[in-house]
C-alpha positions as CSV (number, residue, x, y, z in Angstrom):
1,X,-23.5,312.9,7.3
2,X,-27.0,313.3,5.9
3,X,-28.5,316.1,4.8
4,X,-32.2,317.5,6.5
5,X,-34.8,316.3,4.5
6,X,-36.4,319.2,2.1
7,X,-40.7,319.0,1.2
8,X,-39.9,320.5,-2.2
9,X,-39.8,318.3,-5.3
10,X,-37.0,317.4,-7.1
11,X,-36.6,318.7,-10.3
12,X,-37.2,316.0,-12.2
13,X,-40.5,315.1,-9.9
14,X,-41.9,318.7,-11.0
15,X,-41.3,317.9,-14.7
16,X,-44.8,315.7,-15.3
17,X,-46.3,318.8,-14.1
18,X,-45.3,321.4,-16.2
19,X,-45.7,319.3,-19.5
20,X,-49.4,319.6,-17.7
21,X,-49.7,323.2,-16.7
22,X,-48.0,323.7,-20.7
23,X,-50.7,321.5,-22.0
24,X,-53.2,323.9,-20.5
25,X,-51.9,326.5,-21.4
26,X,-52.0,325.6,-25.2
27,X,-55.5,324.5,-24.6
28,X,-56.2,328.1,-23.3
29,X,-54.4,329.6,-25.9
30,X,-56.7,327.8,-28.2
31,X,-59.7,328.1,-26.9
32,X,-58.7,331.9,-27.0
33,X,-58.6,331.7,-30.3
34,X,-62.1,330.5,-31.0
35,X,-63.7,332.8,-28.6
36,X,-62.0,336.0,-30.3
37,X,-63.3,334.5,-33.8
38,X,-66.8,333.5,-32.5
39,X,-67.2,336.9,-30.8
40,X,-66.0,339.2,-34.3
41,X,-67.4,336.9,-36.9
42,X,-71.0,336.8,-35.2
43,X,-70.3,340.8,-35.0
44,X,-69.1,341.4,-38.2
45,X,-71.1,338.8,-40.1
46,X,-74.3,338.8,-38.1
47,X,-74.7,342.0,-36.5
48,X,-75.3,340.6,-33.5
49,X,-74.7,342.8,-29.8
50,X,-71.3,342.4,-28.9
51,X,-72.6,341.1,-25.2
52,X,-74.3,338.5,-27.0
53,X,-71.3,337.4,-29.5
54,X,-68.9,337.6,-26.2
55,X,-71.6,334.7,-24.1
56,X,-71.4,333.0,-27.5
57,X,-67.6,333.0,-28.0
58,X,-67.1,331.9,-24.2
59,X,-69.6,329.2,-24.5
60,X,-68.2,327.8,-27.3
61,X,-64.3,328.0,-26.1
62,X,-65.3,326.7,-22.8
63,X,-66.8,323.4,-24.4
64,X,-64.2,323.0,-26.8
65,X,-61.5,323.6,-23.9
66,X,-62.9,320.9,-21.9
67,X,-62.8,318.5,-24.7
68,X,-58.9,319.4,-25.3
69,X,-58.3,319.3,-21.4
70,X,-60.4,316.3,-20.9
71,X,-58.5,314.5,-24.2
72,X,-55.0,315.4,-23.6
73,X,-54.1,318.1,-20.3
74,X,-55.6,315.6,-17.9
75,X,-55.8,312.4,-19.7
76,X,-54.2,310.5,-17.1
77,X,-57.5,311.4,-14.9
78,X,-59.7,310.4,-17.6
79,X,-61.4,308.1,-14.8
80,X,-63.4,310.4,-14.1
81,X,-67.3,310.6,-14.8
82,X,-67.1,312.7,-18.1
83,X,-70.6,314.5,-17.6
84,X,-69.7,315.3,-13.8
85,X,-66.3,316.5,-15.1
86,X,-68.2,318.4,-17.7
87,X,-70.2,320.4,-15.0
88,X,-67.3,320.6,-12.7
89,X,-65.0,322.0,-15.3
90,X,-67.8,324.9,-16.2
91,X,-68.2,326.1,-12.6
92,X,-64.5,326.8,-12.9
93,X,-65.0,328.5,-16.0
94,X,-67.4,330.6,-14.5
95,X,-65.2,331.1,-11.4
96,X,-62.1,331.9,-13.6
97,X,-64.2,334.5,-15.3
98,X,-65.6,335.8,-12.0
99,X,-62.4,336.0,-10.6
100,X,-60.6,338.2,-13.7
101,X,-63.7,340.4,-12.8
102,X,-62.8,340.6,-9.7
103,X,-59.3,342.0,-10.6
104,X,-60.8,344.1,-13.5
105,X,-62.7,345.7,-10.4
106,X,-59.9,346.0,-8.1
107,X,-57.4,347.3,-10.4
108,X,-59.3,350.1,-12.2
109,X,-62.2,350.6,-9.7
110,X,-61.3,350.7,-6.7
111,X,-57.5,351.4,-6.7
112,X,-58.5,353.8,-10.1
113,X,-55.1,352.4,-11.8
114,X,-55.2,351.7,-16.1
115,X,-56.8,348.7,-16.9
116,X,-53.2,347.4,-18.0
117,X,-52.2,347.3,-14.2
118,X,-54.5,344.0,-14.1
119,X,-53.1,342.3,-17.1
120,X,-50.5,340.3,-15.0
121,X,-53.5,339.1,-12.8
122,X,-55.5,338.3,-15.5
123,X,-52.9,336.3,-17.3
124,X,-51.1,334.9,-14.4
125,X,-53.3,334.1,-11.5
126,X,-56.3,332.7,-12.9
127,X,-55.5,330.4,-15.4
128,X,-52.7,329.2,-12.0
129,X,-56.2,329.0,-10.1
130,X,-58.1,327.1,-13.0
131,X,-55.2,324.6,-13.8
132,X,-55.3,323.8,-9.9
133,X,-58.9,323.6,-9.6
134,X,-59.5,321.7,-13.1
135,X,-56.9,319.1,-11.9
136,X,-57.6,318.3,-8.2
137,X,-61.6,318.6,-8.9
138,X,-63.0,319.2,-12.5
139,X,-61.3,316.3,-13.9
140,X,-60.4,314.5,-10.3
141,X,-62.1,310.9,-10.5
């Protein structure tokens, strides 16, 4: 007797994509990395605003990122136009940050809870959101 057909993966199926979301994530963690340096040593070395050193820091992550995503995360897709990709992968950027702004907003604004309480957003929805938007349209051919 057969069994009903399931629509969930099989394990193995799923593998290809979590090496994938992985890769982004050490992307991210990278890119992390360079915006935390970018914003204190500009601080501490230049005296510049902090607001200023932060758009710095993200500007400069947020091209390196898409050179890491664009040469290894989503190689595979590397069809794709690179300067459309390019644009494409910064409105997500920008949507990414909009959206942990969003939570920010939510969590300690309007629900008056610690800022903590939107860590877990912050951390686990977006860059979920970004990985699925960078792969079906930033880097899509």
């Amino acid at each position: 007797m057969r069994r009903p057909s399931t629509d969930l993966p099989a394990p193995a199926a799923l593998f290809p994509l979590l090496l994938q979301y992985a890769r982004f994530g050490v992307v991210g963690l990278g890119a992390t990395l360079i915006h935390v340096l970018v914003y204190a040593g500009l601080i501490e070395l230049l005296s510049l605003a902090p607001l200023v050193a932060n758009t710095a820091g993200f500007a400069l992550a947020v091209n390196l990122s898409f050179f890491g995503h664009r040469g290894w995360t989503f190689r595979d897709q590397r069809g794709a136009d690179a300067r459309r990709s390019f644009r494409r992968f910064w409105v997500v950027a920008l949507l990414g940050f909009a959206l942990n702004t969003l939570f920010v907003w939510l969590v300690t604004g309007l629900l008056g809870l610690g800022y903590a309480w939107a860590i877990p957003l912050l951390a686990g929805v977006t860059p979920l959101a970004t990985f699925a938007l960078s792969k079906l349209w930033a880097f899509n051919g």
